[in-house]
C-alpha positions in Angstrom: 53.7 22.7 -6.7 51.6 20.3 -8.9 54.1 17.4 -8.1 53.3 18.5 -4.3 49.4 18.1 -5.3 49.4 14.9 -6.8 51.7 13.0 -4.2 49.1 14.1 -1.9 46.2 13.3 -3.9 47.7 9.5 -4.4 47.3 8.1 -0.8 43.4 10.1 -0.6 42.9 8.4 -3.6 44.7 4.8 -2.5 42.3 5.3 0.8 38.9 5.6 -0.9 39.8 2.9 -3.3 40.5 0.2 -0.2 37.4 1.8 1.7 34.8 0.9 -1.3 36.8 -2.6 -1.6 36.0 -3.2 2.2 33.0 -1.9 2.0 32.1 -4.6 -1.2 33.5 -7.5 0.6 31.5 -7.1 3.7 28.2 -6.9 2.0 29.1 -9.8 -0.1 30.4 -12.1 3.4 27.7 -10.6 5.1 24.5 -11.1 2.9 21.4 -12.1 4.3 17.7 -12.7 2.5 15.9 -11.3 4.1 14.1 -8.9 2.0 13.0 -10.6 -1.8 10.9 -9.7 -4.5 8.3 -11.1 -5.5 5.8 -11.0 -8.2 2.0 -9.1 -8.0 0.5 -12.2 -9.2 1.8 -14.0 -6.0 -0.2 -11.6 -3.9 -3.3 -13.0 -5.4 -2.4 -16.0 -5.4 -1.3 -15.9 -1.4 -4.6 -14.2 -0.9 -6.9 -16.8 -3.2 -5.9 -20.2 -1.3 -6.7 -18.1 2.6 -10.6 -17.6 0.6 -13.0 -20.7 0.5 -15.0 -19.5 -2.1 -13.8 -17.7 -4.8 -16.5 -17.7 -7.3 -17.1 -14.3 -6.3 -13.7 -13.0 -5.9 -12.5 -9.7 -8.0 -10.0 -10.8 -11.1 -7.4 -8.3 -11.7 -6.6 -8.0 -15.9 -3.1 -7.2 -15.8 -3.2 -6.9 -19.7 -5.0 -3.6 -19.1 -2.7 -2.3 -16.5 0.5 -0.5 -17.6 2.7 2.4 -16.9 1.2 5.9 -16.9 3.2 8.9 -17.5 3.3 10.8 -14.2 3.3 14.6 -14.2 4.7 15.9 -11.2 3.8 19.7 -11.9 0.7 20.4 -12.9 -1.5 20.7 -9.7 -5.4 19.7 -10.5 -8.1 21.5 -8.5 -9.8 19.0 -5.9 -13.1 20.0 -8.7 -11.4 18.4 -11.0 -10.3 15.0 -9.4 -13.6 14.7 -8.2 -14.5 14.8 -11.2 -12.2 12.4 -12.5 -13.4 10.0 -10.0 -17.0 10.4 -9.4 -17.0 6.6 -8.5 -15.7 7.4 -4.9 -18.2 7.6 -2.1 -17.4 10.2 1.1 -14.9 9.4 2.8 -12.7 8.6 -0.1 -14.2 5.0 0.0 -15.0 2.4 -3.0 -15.6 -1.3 -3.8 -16.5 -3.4 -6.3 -20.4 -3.7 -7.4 -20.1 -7.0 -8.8 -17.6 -8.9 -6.9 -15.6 -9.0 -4.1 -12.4 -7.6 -3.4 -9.4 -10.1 -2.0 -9.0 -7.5 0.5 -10.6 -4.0 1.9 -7.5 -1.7 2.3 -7.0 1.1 3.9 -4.5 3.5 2.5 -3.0 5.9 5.2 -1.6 9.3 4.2 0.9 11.2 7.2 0.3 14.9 6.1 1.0 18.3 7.0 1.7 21.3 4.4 1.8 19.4 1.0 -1.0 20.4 -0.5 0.4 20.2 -4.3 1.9 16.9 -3.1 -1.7 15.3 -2.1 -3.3 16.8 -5.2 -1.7 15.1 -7.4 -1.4 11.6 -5.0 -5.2 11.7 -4.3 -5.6 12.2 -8.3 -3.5 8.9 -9.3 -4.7 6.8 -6.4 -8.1 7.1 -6.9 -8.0 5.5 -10.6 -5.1 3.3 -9.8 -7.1 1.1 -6.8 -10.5 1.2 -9.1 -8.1 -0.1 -11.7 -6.8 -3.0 -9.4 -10.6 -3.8 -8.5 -9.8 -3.1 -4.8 -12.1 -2.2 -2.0 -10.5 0.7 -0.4 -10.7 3.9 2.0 -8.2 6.7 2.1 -7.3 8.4 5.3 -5.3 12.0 5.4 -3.9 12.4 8.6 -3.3 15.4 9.3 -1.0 16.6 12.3 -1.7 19.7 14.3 0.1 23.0 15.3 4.0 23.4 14.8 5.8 21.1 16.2 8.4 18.1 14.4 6.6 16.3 12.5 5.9 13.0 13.5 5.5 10.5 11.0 5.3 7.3 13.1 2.7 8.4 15.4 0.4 9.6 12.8 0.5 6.5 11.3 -0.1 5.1 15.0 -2.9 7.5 15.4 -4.1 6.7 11.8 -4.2 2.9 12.4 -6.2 3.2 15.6 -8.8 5.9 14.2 -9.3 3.4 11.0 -10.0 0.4 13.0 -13.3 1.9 14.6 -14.6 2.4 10.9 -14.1 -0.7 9.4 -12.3 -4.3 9.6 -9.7 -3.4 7.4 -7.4 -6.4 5.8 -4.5 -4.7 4.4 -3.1 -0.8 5.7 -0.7 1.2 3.5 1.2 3.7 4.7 1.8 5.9 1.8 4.5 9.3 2.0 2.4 11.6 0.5 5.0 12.6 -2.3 5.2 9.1 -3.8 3.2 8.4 -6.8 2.9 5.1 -8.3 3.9 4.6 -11.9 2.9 1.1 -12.6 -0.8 -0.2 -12.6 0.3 -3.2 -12.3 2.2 -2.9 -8.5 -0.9 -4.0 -6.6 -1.9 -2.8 -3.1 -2.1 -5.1 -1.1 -0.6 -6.8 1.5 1.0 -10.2 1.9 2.0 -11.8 5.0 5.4 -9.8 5.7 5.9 -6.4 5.4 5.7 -5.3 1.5 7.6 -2.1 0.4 5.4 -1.4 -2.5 8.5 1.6 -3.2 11.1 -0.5 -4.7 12.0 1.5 -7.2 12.3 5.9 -6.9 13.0 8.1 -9.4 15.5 9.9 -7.2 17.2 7.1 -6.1 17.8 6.3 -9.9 14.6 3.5 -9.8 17.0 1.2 -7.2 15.8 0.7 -3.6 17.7 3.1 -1.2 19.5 0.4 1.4 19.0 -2.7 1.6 16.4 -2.9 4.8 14.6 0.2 3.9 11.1 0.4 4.6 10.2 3.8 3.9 7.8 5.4 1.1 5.3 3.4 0.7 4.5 0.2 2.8 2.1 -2.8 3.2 1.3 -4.5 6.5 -1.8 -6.6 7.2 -3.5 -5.0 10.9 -2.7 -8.4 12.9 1.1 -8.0 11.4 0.9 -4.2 12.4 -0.3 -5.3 15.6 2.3 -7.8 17.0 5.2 -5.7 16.2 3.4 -2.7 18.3 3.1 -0.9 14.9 5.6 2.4 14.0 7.5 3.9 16.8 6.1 7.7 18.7 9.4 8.9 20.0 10.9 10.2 16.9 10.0 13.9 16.3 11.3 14.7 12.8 12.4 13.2 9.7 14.2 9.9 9.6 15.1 6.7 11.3 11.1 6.1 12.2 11.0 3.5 9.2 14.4 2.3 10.1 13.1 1.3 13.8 9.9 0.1 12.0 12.3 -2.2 9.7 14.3 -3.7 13.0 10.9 -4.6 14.5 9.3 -6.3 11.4 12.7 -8.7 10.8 12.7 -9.3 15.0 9.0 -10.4 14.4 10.4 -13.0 12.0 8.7 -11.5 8.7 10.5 -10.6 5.6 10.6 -7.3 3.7 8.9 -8.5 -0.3 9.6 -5.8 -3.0 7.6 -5.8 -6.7 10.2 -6.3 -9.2 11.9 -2.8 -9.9 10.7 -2.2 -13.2 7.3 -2.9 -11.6 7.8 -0.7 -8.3 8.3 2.6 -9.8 7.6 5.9 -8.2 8.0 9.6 -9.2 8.9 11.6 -5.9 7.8 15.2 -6.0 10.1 17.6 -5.2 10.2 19.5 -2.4 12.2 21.4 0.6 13.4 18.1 2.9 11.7 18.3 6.5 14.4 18.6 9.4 16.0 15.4 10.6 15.1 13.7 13.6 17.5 14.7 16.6 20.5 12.8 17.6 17.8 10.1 15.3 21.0 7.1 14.6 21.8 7.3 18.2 18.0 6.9 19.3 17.7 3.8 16.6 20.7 1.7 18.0 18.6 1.6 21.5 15.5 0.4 19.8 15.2 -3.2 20.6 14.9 -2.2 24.6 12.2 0.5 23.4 10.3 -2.0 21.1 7.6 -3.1 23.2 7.0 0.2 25.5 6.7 2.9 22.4 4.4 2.3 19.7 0.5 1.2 19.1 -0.1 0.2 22.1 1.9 2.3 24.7 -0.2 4.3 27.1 2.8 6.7 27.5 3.6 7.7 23.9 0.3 7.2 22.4 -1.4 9.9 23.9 -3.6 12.3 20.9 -6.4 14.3 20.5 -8.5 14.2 17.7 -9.5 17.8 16.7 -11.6 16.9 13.6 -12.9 13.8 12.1 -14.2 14.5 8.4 -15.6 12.4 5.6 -14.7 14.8 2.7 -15.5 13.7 -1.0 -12.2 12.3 -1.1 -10.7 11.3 1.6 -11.5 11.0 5.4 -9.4 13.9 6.8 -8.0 12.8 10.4 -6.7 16.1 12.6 -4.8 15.4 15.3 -2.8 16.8 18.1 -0.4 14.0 18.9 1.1 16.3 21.9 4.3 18.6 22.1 7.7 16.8 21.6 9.5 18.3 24.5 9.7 15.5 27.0 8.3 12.8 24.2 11.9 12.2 22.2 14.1 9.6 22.3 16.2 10.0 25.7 19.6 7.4 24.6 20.8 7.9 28.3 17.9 5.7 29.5 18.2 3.1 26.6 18.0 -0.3 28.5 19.5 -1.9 25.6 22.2 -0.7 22.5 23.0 -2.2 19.5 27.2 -2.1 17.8 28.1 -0.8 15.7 29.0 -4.0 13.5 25.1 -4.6 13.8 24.2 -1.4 12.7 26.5 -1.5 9.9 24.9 -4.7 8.7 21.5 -3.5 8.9 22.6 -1.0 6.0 25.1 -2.6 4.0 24.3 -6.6 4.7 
């Protein structure tokens, strides 16, 4: 019986072994650079030589920024990070007395049920963007009733809401379960798409694929604007960054990535939301929805704002951003669908 076994195990194990072998070769024949990491320091730099005067420009010391130890378990009381951080104005909002900042930034949080989880984000961010001498606003936003969540369109809604407040530079969109542990991964924006993320605990501190643009993100607002920002028609978790990815490398722009050792972040722990439906089939179609779902498409961009609050630590932005039944992907009207040999080279390139 156990001769029986391992004959049958041999050609399982003969099959996986020429699988990962394919697999290896076709990244390596089918590599492209696309997506490169680059240095904080070059951010300021980038940023510096677009300023005519920089006599009054914020200096970053990155001699006093290091790695802090991140506890993911002990939940603070909103008393206490206010206390913490009795430097931030209403509205979550700060600047620089004495200089000014390379960019204002606005740091956009898509958030429903996570309290513990924006606790402890709101309690590191605060005294890592004060560290980085960066002006800066945080915005919770904060979708309404039951339905999928939907992380593009918050982000959408976000965006639009933030850009009545203030001329904003530089937006991150920031998963509210991601805390940075490096002072020294800066946030801001360059002129591609930034993935601030580079480096999870959970993924073993290496990025997840190769064109991932999830976690956390920078995009300056003119960037965000001519690729028609995140997609609406995902209801659910997943593939929203994927679609988000495809339009930023369409648009010609890069994805840049701090060093990994640099882009580190704890994720906090918690029960996964429910994929997005039928959500790899929706993203091969996306290049024919590009243009008619996103920032500025009358017919998925529909919200209402139920509340609009400047709290002591962040601008809280409810939102009903309508019922999904009739808003999801539909794949039978796609006008346009990718292979599957490009879809396999957006993952493994």
């Amino acid at each position: 019986m156990n001769r029986r076994l391992r004959h049958c195990q041999r050609p399982l194990k003969l099959t996986l072994l020429v699988f990962y072998i394919g697999l290896v070769l076709f990244s390596i024949f089918n590599y492209r650079s696309n997506c490169i990491y680059t240095s904080p320091e070059s951010l300021i730099r980038s940023n510096l030589i677009s300023r005519v005067k920089t006599a009054h420009i914020c200096r970053i010391n990155f001699d006093k920024l290091d790695v802090v130890d991140i506890d993911i378990f002990s939940e603070p009381s909103f008393e206490l990070i206010k206390e913490r951080n009795q430097h931030v104005f209403p509205g979550g909002y700060w600047k620089p007395e004495i200089c000014e900042s390379l960019q204002r930034v606005a740091i956009i949080i898509p958030y429903r049920n996570r309290l513990h989880h924006l606790k402890l984000l709101l309690n590191r961010i605060h005294t890592l963007l004060r560290k980085q001498n960066i002006e800066y606003q945080v915005f919770v936003v904060e979708q309404a009733g039951n339905d999928s969540f939907n992380k593009g369109k918050l982000n959408n809604v976000a965006f639009t809401e933030a850009t009545k407040m203030e001329n904003f530079d530089c937006f991150i969109f920031h998963d509210v379960d991601f805390l940075p542990e490096n002072d020294k991964n800066l946030y801001m924006c360059d002129d591609h798409l930034r993935q601030l993320s580079s480096a999870i605990d959970e993924n073993r501190y290496h990025v997840m694929f190769y064109n991932n643009a999830g976690g956390v993100i920078a995009m300056k607002s003119e960037n965000f604007r001519k690729i028609n920002g995140f997609p609406n028609s995902y209801w659910g978790w997943g593939n929203e960054d994927d679609d988000f990815s495809a339009r930023t490398r369409e648009a010609g722009m890069l994805i840049t990535r701090p060093p990994e050792h640099i882009g580190m972040f704890k994720a906090v722990r918690h029960v996964k939301e429910v994929r997005s439906e039928n959500g790899y089939d929706a993203f091969l179609g996306w290049r024919g929805r590009w243009m008619n779902d996103g920032l500025n498409s009358p017919s998925t961009m529909k919200y209402t704002i139920i509340q609009l609050t400047r709290l002591p630590l962040y601008t809280n932005i409810t939102v009903d951003i309508g019922p999904s039944e009739g808003h999801r992907v539909d794949i039978n009207k796609d006008t346009t669908r990718e292979s599957i040999w490009w879809f396999l080279k957006f993952y493994f390139p």
